[in-house]
C-alpha positions in Angstrom: -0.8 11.1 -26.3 -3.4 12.7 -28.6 -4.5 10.3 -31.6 -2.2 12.6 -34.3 0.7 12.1 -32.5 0.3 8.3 -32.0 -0.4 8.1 -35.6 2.4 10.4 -36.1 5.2 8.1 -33.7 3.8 5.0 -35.0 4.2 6.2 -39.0 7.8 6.9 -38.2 8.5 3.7 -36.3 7.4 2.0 -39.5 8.4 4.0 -42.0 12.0 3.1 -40.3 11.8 -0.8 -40.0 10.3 -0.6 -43.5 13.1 0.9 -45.4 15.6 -1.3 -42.9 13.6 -4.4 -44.1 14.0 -2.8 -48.0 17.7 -2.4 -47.5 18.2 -5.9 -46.5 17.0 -7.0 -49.8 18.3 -4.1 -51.6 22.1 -5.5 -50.4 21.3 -8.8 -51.3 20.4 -7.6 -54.7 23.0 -5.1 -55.4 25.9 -7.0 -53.5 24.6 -10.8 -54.7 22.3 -12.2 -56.9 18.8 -12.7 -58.1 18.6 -16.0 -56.8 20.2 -15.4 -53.5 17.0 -13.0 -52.8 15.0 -15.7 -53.7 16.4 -17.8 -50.8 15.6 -15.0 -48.4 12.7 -14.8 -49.9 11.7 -18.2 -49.5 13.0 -18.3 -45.9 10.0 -15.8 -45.3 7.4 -17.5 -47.0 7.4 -20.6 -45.6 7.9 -19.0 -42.2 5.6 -16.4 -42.3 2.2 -18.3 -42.2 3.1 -20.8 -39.8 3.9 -17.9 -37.2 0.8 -15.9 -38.6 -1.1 -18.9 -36.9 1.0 -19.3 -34.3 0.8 -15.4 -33.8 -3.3 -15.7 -33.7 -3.1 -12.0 -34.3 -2.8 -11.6 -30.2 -1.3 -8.2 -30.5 -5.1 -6.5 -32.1 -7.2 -8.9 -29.2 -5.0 -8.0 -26.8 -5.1 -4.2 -27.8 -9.0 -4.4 -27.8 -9.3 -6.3 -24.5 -11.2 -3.5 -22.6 -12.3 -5.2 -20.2 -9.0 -7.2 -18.9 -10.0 -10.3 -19.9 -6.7 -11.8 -19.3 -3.8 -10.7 -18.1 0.0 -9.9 -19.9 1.6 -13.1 -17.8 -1.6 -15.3 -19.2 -1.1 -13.7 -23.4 2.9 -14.6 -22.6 2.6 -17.7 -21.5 0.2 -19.1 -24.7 2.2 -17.4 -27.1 5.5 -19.5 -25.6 3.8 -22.6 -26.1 2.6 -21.7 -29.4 5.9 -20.2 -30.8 7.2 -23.7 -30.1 5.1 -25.4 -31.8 5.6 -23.1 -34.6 9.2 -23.8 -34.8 8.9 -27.5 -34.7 6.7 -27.1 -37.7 9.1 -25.2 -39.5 12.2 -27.5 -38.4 10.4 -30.2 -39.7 9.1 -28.4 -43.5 12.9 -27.1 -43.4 13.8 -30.9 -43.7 12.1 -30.8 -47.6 15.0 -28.8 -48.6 18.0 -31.4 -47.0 19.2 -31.7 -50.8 19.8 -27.6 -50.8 21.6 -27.1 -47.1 21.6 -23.3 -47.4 18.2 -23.2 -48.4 17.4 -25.1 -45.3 19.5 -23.5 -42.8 17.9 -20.0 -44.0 14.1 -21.5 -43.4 15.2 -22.4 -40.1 17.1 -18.9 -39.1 14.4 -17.0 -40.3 12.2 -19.0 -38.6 14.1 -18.7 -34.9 14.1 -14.5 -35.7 10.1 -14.6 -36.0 10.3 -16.5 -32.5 11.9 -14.2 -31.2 9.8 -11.4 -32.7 6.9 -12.9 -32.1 7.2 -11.9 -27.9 7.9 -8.5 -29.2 4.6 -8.6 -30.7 2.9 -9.5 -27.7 4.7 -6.7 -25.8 3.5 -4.3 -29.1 0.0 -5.4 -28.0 0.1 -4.1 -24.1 1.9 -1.0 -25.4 -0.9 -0.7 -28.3 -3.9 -1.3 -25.7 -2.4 1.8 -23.2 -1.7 4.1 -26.5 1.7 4.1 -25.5 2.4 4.4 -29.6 5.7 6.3 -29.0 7.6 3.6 -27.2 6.7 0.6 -30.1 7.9 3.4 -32.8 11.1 3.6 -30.8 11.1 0.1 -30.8 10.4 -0.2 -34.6 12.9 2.2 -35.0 15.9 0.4 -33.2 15.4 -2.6 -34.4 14.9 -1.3 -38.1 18.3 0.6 -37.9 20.5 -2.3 -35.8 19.0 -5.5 -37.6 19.8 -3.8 -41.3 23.6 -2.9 -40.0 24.0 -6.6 -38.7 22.7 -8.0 -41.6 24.0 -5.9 -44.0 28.0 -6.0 -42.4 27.7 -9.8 -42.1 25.8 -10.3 -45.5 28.7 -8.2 -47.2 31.9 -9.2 -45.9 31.2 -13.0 -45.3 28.9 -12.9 -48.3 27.1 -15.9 -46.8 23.1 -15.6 -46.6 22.5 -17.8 -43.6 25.0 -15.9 -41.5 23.2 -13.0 -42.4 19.9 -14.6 -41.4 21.5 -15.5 -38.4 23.0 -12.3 -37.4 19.0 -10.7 -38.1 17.8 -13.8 -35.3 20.6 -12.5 -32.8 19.7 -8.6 -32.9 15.7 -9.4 -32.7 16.9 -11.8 -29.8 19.1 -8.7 -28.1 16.2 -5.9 -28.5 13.1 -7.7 -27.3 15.1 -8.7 -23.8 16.7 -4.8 -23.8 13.9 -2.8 -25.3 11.0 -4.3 -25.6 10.8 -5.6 -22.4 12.4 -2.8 -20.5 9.4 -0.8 -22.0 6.7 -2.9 -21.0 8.1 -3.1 -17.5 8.2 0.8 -16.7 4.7 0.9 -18.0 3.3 -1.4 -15.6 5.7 0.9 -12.9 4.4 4.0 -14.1 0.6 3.0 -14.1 0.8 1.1 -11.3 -0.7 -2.0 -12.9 -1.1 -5.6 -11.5 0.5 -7.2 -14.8 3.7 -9.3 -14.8 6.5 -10.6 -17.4 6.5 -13.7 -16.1 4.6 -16.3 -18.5 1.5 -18.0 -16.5 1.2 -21.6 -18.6 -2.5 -22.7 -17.8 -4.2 -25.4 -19.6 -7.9 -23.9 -18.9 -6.4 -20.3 -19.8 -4.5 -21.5 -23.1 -7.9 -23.5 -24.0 -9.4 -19.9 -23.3 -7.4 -17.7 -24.9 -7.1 -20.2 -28.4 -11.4 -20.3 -28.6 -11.1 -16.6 -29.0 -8.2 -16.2 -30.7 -7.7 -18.9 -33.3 -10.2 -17.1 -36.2 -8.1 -15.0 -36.1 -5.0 -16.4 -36.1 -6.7 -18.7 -39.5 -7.2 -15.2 -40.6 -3.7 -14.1 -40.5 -2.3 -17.1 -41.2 -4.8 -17.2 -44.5 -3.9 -13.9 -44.7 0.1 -14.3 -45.4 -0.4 -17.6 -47.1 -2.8 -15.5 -49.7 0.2 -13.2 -50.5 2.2 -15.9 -50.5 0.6 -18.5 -52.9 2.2 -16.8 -55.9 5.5 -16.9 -54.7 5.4 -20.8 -54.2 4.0 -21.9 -57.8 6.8 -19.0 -59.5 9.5 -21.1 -57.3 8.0 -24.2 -58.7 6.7 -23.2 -62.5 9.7 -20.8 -62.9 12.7 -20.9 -60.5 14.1 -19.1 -57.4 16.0 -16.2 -59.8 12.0 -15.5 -60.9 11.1 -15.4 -57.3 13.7 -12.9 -56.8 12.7 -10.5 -58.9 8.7 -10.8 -57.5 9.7 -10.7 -54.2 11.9 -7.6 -54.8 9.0 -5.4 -56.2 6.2 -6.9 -54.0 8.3 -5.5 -51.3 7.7 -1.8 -52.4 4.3 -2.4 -51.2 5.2 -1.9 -47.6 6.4 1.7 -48.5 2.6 2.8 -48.9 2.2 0.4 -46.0 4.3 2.7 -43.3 1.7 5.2 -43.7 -1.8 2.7 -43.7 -0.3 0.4 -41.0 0.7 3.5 -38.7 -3.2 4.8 -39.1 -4.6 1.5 -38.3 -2.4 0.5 -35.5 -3.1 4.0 -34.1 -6.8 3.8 -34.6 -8.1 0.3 -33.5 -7.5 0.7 -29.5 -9.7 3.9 -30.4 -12.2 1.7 -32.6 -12.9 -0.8 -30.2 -14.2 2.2 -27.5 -15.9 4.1 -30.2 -17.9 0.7 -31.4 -18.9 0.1 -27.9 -19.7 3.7 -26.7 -20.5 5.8 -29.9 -21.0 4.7 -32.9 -21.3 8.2 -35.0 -17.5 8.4 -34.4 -16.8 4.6 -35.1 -18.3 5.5 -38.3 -16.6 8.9 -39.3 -13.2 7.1 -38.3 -13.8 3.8 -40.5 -14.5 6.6 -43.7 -11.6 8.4 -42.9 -9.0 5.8 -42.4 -10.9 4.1 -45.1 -10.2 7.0 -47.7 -6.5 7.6 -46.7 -5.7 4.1 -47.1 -6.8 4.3 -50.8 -5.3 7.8 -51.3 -1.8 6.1 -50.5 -2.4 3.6 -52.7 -3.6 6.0 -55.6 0.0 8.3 -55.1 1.6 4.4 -55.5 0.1 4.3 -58.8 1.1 7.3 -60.5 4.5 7.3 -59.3 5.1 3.7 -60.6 3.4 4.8 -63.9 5.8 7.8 -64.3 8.7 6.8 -62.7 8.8 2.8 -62.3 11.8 2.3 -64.7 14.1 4.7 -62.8 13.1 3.5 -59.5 13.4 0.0 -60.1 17.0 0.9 -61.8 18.3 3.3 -58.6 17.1 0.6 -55.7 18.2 -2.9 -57.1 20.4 -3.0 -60.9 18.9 -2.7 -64.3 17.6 -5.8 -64.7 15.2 -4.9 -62.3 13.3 -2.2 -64.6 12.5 -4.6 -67.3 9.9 -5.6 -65.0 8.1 -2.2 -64.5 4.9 -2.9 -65.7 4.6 -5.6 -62.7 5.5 -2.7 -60.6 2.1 -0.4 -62.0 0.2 -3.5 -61.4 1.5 -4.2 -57.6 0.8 -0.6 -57.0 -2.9 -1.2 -58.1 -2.7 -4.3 -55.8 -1.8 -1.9 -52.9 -4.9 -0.1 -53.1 -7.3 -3.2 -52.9 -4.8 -4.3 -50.1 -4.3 -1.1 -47.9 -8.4 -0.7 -48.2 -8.6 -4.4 -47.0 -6.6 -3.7 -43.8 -8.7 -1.2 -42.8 -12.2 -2.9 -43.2 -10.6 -5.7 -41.6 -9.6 -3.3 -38.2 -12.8 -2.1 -38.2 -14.3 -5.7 -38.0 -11.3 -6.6 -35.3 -12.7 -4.0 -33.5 -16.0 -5.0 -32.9 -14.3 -8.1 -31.6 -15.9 -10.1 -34.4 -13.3 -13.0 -35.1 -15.5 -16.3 -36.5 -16.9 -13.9 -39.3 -13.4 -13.4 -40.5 -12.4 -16.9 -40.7 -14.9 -17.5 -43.1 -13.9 -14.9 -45.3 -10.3 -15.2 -45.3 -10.3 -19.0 -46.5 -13.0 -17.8 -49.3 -10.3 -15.6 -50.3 -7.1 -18.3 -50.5 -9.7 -20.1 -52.7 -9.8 -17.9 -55.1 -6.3 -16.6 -55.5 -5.2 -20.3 -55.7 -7.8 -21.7 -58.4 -6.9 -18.3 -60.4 -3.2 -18.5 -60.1 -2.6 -21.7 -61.7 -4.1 -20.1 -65.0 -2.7 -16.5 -64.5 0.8 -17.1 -63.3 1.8 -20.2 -66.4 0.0 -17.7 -68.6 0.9 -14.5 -67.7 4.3 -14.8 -65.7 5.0 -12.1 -63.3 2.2 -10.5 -64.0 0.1 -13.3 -63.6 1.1 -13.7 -60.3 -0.4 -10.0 -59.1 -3.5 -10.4 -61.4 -4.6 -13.4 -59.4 -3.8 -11.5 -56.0 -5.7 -8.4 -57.6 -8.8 -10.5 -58.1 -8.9 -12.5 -54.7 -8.1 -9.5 -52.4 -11.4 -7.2 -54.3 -13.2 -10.2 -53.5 -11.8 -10.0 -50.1 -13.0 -6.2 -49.8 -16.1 -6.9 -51.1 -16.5 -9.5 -48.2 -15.6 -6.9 -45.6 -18.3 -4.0 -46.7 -20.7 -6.4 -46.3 -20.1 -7.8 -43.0 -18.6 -4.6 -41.5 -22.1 -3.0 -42.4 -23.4 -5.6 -41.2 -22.1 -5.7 -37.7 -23.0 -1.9 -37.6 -26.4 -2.0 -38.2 -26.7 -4.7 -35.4 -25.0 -2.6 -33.2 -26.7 0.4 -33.8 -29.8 -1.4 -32.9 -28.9 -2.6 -30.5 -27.7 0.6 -29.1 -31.0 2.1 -30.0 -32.7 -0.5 -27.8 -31.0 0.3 -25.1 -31.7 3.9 -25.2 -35.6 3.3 -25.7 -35.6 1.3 -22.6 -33.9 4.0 -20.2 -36.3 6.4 -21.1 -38.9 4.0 -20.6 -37.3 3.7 -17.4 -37.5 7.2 -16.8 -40.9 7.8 -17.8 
């Protein structure tokens, strides 16, 4: 498929699980309460950087693995044994909640639908690295559609939270075995490839595979814990209701995020070639996806400026809109972070990993030391300002080093040229 029409399968495929993953909240909040999201939304962020570790961002190494470094049965096999270990983790942090049962059972349902997600994600990544974009949207798309109308029937006729959770665990269970799978296994049919399902468990290979992958599974893990710091002091400093409401509007940030994630996913297989074989178009790419990110993010802007009140009224209740100057602010946030994700593709795709482990703890640094004063001064707000400041620090980090990286390549590319014609001559 031609590099539009990825971009164009992959923006719908997200675009659908997006507005799914919206909907779920948007029940909660229209059919519950404010604090009832803020269990949800707790759920997700104690789960989501343990499994952003545990993940080690396999999907974008195995994606740029050109050369075959290891095979699909070698990338399933580490990411069973470190999906377990993930969900011991989170079993055992679970256990600080044992004076709020729901809370607890919630942490642990969410945290069994990321396992379950998480082997999706590694069959996203040999999709990804064959551009077979179409079959992930599809995929996106299904399980957008079928987990919101499990969650949402169970969620509004039991009114019970952790059934809900547990009906999302089920569905993402059912489509990675009937979908995800099914997909991967007619593209190894169709191109004839000498890949298998079945997880290989190696110690040497899983000793491998974590040297190249864990900086960046610090840097996704870092990553979501960054996003994430905010949402743990408002719990503590302010209450789970409070939390509800943030986590609510935060949320609208994956709207812009459809369009920047379906760019980047498309691009970076297409990156990684370009970085090894021409750098001209690495460049022209990295300014283009570049500039489109920030666009998005610019169109987020003015539309919470002008209409913030009214949308925050129409998609949860009028309490919501009370709090639309945090919406203009988490719409300037989106720039800084939609920018972000592409610098940090472009380093991803030049295979440099250690240089982002640095930067990414840098980062968590920052927003932590700044949200202690921001978020008991400032509130809400407070809580984006401190993310504002540590993710421009972030992008600042990335220009550097991805200009960096370039220049060395480019030499080194030079070099090689001089010497063939030497050669020739």
């Amino acid at each position: 498929m031609t590099f539009r029409r990825n971009i164009s399968w992959t923006f719908w495929g997200n675009v659908t699980y997006a507005v799914s993953q919206w909907a779920m909240l948007m029940v909660l909040a229209k059919f519950s309460n404010a604090e009832i999201v803020g269990k949800f939304a707790l759920g997700l962020s104690v789960t989501a950087p343990i499994f952003a570790f545990a993940n080690l961002q396999l999907r974008e190494i195995q994606a740029t693995d050109i050369k075959n470094t290891h095979q699909l049965r070698e990338y399933v096999g580490f990411r069973g044994v470190s999906s377990i270990f993930a969900m011991i983790i989170i079993v055992i942090l679970s256990m600080c909640y044992g004076d709020k049962p729901e809370t607890m059972f919630v942490i642990v349902m969410v945290g069994l639908a990321k396992f379950f997600e998480s082997f999706s994600d590694v069959m996203y990544g040999m999709l990804q690295k064959h551009e077979h974009m179409k079959d992930i949207a599809v995929s996106l798309i299904c399980k957008g559609v079928f987990t919101f109308f499990s969650f949402a029937v169970v969620a509004y006729f039991t009114k019970s939270i952790v059934l809900a959770v547990v009906a999302m665990a089920v569905a993402w269970a059912f489509l990675l075995v009937f979908i995800d799978m099914r997909n991967v296994r007619q593209l190894i049919h169709k191109k004839k490839l000498c890949e298998s399902l079945l997880p290989f468990i190696n110690k040497i290979t899983i000793i491998k595979i974590f040297k190249l992958s864990w900086p960046m599974g610090l840097v996704i893990m870092l990553g979501s814990l960054n996003l994430n710091i905010p949402r743990y002091l408002i719990e503590n400093q302010m209450g789970v209701e409070a939390l509800g409401y943030y986590s609510a509007i935060m949320y609208l940030v994956v709207a812009g995020n459809t369009v920047v994630g379906a760019v980047g996913q498309s691009a970076t297989p297409r990156l990684a070639r370009y970085f090894n074989d021409n750098l001209d178009a690495y460049q022209k790419l990295m300014i283009k996806i570049t500039a489109m990110a920030g666009m998005v993010g610019i169109i987020g802007v003015i539309i919470a400026c002008l209409f913030g009140e009214f949308i925050l009224t129409l998609l949860y209740t009028p309490a919501y809109a009370s709090y639309s100057d945090v919406l203009v602010l988490t719409m300037v946030l989106a720039i800084i972070l939609y920018c972000s994700s592409m610098l940090g593709r472009g380093i991803t795709a030049a295979r440099c990993f250690m240089i982002q482990a640095v930067i990414a703890p840098v980062t968590t640094i920052i927003i932590l030391l700044v949200a202690f004063f921001t978020i008991s001064s400032f509130g809400l707000l407070g809580a984006v300002i401190c993310l504002i400041i540590g993710f421009f620090c972030k992008m600042i980090l990335e220009l550097f080093i991805l200009k960096k990286v370039y220049n060395k390549q480019k030499l080194k590319t030079d070099k090689f040229i001089n010497l063939a014609l030497t050669d020739k001559m």
